[in-house]
MARKOL-120315 format. One record per atom (N, C-alpha, C, O, CB): residue in one letter; x, y, z. Coordinates in steps of 0.05 Angstrom, whole numbers, plus 5000, padded with zeros to 4 digits. Last residue first. Glycine has a CB too. Layout:
N
AXYZ;...
END
This chain:
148
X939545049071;X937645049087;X936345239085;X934345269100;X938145019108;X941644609011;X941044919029;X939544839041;X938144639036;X939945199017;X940944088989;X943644069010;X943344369029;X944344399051;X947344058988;X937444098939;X936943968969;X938943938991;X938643789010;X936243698965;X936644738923;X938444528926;X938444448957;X938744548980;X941444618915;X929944898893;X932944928903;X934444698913;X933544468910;X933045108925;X929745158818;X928144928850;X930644988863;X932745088854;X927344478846;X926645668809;X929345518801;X928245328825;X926645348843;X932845708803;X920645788764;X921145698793;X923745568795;X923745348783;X919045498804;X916346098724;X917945848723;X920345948747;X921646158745;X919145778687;X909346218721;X912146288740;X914146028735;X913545798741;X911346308780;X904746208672;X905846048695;X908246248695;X908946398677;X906445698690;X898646368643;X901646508661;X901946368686;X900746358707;X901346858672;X894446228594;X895346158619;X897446258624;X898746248603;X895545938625;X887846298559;X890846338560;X891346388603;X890146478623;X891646708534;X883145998529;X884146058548;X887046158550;X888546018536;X883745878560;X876345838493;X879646098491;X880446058524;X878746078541;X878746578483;X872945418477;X873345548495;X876445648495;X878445498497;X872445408515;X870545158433;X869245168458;X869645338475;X867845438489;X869544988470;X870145108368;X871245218383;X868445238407;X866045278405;X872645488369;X869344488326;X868444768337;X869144898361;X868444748379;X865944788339;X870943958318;X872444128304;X871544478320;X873244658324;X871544068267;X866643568337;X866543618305;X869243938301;X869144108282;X861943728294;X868143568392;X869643318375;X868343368343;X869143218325;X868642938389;X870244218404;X869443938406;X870243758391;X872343758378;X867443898405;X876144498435;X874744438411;X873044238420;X873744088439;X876544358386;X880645038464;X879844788471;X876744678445;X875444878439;X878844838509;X887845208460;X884345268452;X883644988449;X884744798440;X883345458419;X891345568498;X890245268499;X887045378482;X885145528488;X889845098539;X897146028509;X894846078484;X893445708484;X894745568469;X897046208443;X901146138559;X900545938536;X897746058529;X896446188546;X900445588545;X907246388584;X904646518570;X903246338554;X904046348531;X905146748551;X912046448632;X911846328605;X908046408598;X906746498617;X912945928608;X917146738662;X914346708660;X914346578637;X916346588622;X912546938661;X922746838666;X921446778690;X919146748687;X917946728709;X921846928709;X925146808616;X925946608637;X925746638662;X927146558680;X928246558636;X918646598559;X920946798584;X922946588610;X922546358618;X918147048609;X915446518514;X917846228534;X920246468553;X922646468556;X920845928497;X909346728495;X911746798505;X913046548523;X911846428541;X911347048521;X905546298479;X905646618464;X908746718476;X910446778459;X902446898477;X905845688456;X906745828475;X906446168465;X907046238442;X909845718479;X898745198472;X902145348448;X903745608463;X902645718483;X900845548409;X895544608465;X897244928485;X899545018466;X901344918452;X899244838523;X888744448460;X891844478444;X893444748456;X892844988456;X891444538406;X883544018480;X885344208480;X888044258464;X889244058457;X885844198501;X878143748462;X880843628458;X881944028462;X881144218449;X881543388418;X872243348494;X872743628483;X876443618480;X877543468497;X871343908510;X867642808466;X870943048489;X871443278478;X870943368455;X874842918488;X860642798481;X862542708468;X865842758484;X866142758508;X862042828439;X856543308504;X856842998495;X859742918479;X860343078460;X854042928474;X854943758503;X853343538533;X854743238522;X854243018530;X848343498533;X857444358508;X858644248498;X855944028516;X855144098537;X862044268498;X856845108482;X857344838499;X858144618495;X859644608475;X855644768509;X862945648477;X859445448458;X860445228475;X862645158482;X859145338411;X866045958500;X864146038474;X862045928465;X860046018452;X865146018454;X868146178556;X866346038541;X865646068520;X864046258518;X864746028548;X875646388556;X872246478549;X870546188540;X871246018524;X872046728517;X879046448625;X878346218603;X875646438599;X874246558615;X877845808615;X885246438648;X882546578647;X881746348622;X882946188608;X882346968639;X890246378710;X888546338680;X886546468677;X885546598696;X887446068672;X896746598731;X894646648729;X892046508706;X892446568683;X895246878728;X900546178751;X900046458767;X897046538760;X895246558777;X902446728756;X902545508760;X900545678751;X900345988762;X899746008786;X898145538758;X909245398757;X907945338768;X905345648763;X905845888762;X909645258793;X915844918728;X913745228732;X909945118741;X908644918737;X913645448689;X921744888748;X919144768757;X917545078752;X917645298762;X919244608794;X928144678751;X926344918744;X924544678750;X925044438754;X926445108711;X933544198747;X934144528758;X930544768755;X930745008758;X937444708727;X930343858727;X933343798749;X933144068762;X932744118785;X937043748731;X927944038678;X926643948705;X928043878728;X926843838748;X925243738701;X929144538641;X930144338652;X928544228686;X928444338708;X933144428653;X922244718600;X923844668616;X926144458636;X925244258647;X922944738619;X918044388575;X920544628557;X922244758579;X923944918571;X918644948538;X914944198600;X917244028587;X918044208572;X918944138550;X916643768571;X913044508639;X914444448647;X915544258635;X917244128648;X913944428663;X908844728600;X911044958606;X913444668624;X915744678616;X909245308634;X905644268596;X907344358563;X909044568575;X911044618561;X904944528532;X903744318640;X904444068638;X906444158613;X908844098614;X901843838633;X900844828640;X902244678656;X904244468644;X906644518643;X900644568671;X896644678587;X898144948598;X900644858611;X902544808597;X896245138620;X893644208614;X895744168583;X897344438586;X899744398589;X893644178544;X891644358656;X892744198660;X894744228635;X897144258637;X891043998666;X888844838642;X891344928666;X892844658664;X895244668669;X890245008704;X884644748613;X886744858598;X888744858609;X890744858596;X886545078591;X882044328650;X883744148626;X885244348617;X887444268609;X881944008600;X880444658685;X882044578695;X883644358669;X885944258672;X880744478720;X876944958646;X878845068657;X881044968674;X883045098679;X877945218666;X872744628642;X875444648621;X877044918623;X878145038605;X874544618588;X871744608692;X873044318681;X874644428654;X876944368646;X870244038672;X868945088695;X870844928706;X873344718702;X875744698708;X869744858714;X865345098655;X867045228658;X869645138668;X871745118656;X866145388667;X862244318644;X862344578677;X865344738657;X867044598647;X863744348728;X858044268598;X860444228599;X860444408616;X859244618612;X862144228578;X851944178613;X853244228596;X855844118608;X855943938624;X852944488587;X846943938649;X848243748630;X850143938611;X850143848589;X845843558612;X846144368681;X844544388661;X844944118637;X843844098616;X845144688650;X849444228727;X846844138733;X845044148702;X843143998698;X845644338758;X855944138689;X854744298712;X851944148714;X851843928703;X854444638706;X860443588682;X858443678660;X857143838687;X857143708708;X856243388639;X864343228698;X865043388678;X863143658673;X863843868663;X865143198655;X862642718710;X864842828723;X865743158718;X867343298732;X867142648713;X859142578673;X858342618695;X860242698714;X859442758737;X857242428700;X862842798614;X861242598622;X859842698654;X859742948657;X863242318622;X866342988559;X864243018570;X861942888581;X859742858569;X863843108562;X873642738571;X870942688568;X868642888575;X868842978598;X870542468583;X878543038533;X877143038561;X874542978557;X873043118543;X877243298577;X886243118519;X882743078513;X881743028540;X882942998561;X881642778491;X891443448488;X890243308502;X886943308506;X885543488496;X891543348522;X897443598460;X893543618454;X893943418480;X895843298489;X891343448413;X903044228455;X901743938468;X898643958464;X897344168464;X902343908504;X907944388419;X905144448415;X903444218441;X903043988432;X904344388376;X911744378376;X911044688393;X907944658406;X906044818404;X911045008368;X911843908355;X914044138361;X914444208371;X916544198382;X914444288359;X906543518396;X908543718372;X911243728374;X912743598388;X908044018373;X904443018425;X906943198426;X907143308400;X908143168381;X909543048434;X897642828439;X900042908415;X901943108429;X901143308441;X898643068384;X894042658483;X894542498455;X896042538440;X896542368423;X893042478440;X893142518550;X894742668533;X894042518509;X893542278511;X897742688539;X886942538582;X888742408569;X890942578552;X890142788540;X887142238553;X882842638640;X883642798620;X886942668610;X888942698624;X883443118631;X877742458679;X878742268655;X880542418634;X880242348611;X876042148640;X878142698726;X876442838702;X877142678675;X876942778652;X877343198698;X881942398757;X879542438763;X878142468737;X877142268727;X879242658782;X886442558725;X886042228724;X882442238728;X880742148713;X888142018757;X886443178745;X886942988713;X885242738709;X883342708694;X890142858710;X887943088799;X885143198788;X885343078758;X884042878752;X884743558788;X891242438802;X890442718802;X887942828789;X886442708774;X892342848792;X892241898802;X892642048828;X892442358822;X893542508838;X895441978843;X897142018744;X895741748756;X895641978796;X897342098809;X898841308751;X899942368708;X897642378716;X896542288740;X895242428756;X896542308701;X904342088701;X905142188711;X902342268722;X902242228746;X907042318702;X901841758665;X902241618675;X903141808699;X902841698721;X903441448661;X901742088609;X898941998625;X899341868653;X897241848667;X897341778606;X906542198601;X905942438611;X902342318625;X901142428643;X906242718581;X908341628589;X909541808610;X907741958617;X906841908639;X911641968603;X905541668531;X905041438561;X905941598591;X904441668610;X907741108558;X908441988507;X904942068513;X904841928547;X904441998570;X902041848483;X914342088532;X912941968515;X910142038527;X909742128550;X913741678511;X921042458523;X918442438544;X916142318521;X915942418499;X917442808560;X925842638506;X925442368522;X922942368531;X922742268554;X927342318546;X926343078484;X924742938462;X924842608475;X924242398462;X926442978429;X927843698523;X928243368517;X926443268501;X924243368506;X928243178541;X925044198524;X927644108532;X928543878530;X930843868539;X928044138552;X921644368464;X921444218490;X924244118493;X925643998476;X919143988490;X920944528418;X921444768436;X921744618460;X922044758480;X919145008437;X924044388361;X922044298377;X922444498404;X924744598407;X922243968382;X924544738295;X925444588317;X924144558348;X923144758357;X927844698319;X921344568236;X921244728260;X922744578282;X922344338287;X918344788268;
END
């Protein structure tokens, strides 16, 4: 399969490092695998993480789907010239989670050249589905720092 990401210059390290100083970093959320077609990343279930009942907050893995979502639309794009940016998410709960990470995986349903569509299913650490999300980002020509 040929890889869908605009450059094969980008390393795990990078993409954690680019993190540093964000909600991400906050919620302890790590990249771990470049695919093909495909970005994982993980997320503690800890006190950063977890609503009043000790589960896993909606939230949070809604902000881990938008993060790997995100992050995988803007390396299939040229980053000199584009920048995509979140329009819409949704996320289903399916089953909780009080302990261990939960590991996301983003894939693309549609690579348009003004929207892009990711499919992130998020798992625990025995393999069981947590949570369906799909994301619609706007991919954005940036403009040129010389227009006013």
């Amino acid at each position: 399969m040929k890889p869908i990401w605009h450059s094969m210059n980008v390393s795990l390290e990078q993409l954690n490092e680019n993190g540093k100083g964000t909600l991400g970093e906050h919620l302890g959320m790590e990249f771990t695998e470049i695919g093909p077609d495909y970005l994982r990343a993980m997320m503690p279930v800890d006190h950063r993480t977890v609503q009043p009942y000790g589960l896993l907050h909606g939230g949070a893995s809604a902000a881990l789907a938008e993060t790997v979502g995100s992050v995988a639309a803007a390396l299939v794009l040229n980053p000199e010239k584009q920048l995509a940016v979140g329009l819409e998410i949704n996320a289903n709960h399916v089953r909780g989670v009080r302990e261990g990470y939960v590991h996301a995986i983003a894939k693309p349903l549609h690579l348009g050249a003004t929207t892009h569509v990711w499919d992130i299913r998020i798992t625990d650490d025995h393999h069981k589905l947590v949570c369906i999300s799909r994301l619609t980002v706007a991919v954005l020509q940036k403009k040129n720092q010389t227009e006013d």
